[in-house]
C-alpha positions as YAML, in Angstrom:
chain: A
units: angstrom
residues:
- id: 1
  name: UNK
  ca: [23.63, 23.54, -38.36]
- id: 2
  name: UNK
  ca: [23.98, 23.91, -34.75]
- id: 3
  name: UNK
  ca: [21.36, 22.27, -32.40]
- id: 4
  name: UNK
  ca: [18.89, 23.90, -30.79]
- id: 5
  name: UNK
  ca: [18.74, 23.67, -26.86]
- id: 6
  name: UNK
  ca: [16.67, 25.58, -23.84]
- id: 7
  name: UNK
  ca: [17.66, 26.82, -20.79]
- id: 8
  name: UNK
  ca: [15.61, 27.68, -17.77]
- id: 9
  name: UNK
  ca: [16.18, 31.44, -17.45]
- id: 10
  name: UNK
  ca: [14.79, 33.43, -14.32]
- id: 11
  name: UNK
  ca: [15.40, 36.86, -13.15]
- id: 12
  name: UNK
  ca: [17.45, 38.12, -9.82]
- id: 13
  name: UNK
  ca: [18.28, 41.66, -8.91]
- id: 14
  name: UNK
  ca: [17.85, 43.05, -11.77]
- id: 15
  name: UNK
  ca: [20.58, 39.83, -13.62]
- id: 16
  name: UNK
  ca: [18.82, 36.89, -15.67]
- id: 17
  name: UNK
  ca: [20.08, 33.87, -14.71]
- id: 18
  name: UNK
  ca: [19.75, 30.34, -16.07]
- id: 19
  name: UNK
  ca: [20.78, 26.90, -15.24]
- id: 20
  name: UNK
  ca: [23.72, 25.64, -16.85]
- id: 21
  name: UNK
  ca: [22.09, 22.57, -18.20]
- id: 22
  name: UNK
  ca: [21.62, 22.42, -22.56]
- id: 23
  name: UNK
  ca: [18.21, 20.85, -22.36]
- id: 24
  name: UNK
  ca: [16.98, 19.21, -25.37]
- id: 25
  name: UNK
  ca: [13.16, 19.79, -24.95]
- id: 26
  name: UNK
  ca: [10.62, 22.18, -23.60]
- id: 27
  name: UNK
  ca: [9.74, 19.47, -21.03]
- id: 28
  name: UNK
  ca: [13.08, 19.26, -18.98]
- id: 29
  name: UNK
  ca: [13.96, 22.85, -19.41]
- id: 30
  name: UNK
  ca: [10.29, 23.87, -17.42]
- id: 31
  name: UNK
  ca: [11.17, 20.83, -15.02]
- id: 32
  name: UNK
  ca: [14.31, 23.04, -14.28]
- id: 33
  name: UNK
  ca: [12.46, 26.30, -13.02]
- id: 34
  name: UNK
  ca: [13.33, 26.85, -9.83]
- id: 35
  name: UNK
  ca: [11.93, 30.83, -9.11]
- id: 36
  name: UNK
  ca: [8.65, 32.04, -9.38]
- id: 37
  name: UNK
  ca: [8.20, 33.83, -12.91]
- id: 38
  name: UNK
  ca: [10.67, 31.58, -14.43]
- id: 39
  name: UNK
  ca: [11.00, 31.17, -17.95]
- id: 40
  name: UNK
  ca: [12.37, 29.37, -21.11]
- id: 41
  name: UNK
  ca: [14.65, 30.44, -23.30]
- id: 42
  name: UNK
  ca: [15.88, 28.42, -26.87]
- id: 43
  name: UNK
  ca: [19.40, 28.60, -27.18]
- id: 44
  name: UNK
  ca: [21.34, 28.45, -30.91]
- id: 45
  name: UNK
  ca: [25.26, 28.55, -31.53]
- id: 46
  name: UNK
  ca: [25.18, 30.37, -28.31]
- id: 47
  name: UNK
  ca: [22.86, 33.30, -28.74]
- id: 48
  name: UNK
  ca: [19.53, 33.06, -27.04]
- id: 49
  name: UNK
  ca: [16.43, 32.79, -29.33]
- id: 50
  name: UNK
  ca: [12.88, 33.51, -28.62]
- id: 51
  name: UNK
  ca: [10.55, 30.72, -28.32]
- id: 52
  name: UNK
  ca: [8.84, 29.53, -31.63]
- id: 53
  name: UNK
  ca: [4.86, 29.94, -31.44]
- id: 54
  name: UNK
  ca: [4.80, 25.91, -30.79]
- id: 55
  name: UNK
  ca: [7.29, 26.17, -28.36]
- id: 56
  name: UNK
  ca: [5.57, 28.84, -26.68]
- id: 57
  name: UNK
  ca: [2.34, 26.86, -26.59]
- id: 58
  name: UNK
  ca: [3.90, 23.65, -24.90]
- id: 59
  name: UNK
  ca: [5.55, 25.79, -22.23]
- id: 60
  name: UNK
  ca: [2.56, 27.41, -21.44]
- id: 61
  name: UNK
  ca: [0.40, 23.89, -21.30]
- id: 62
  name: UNK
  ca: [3.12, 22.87, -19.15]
- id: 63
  name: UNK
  ca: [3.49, 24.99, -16.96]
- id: 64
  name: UNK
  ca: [-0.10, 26.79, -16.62]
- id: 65
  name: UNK
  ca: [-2.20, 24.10, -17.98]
- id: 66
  name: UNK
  ca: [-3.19, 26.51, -20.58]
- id: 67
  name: UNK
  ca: [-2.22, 27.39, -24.16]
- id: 68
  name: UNK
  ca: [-0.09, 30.47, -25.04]
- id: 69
  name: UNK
  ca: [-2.59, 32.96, -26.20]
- id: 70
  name: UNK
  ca: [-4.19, 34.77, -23.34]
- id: 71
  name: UNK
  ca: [-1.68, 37.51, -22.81]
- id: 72
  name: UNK
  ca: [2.19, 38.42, -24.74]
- id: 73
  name: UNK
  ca: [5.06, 37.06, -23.50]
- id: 74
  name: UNK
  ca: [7.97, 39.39, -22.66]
- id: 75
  name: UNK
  ca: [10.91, 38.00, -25.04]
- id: 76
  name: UNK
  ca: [13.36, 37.27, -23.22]
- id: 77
  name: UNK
  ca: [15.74, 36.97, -26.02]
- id: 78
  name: UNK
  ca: [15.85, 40.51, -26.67]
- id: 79
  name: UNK
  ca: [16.50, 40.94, -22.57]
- id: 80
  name: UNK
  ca: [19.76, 38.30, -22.83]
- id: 81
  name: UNK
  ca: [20.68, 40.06, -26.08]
- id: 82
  name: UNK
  ca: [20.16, 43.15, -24.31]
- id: 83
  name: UNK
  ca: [18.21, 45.17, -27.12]
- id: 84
  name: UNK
  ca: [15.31, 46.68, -26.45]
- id: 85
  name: UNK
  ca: [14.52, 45.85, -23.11]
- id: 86
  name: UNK
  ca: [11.42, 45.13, -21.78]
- id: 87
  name: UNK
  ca: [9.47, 44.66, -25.40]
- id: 88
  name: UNK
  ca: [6.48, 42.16, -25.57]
- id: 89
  name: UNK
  ca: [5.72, 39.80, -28.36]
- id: 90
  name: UNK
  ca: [2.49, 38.46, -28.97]
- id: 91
  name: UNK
  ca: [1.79, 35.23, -27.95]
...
């Protein structure tokens, strides 16, 4: 089985963009956001992969200081996939 790695994803012009680095934790990946309303995508045998629930969570903590379930979060996976634009996911 492939291993599991995030990227820090943002948006530009209407392109999402991400670093090129295969970060191995939620941590390092949020360290790496370098727009506003950056994000972090999970990465598997190169197709990007929504955040699990826990992952979610410690994004949120660490990058709001709060946990994940105030509002959805817009899955980006289905953005980089590019299917079905624009649908939210609960939190």
């Amino acid at each position: 089985m492939s291993k599991r790695h995030y990227i820090a994803v943002y948006t530009d012009s209407g392109f999402l963009c991400g670093c090129e680095h295969q970060h191995s934790n939620i941590a390092t990946a949020t360290a790496c956001i370098s727009q506003p309303g950056g994000y972090v995508v999970a990465v598997q045998r190169g197709k990007s992969l929504p955040l699990t629930e826990a992952e979610e969570a410690e994004f949120q903590q660490l990058m709001y200081g709060r946990p994940a379930s105030v509002q959805p979060a817009l899955d980006l996976a289905v953005v980089v996939n590019g299917k079905g634009a624009g649908k939210l996911m609960s939190a």
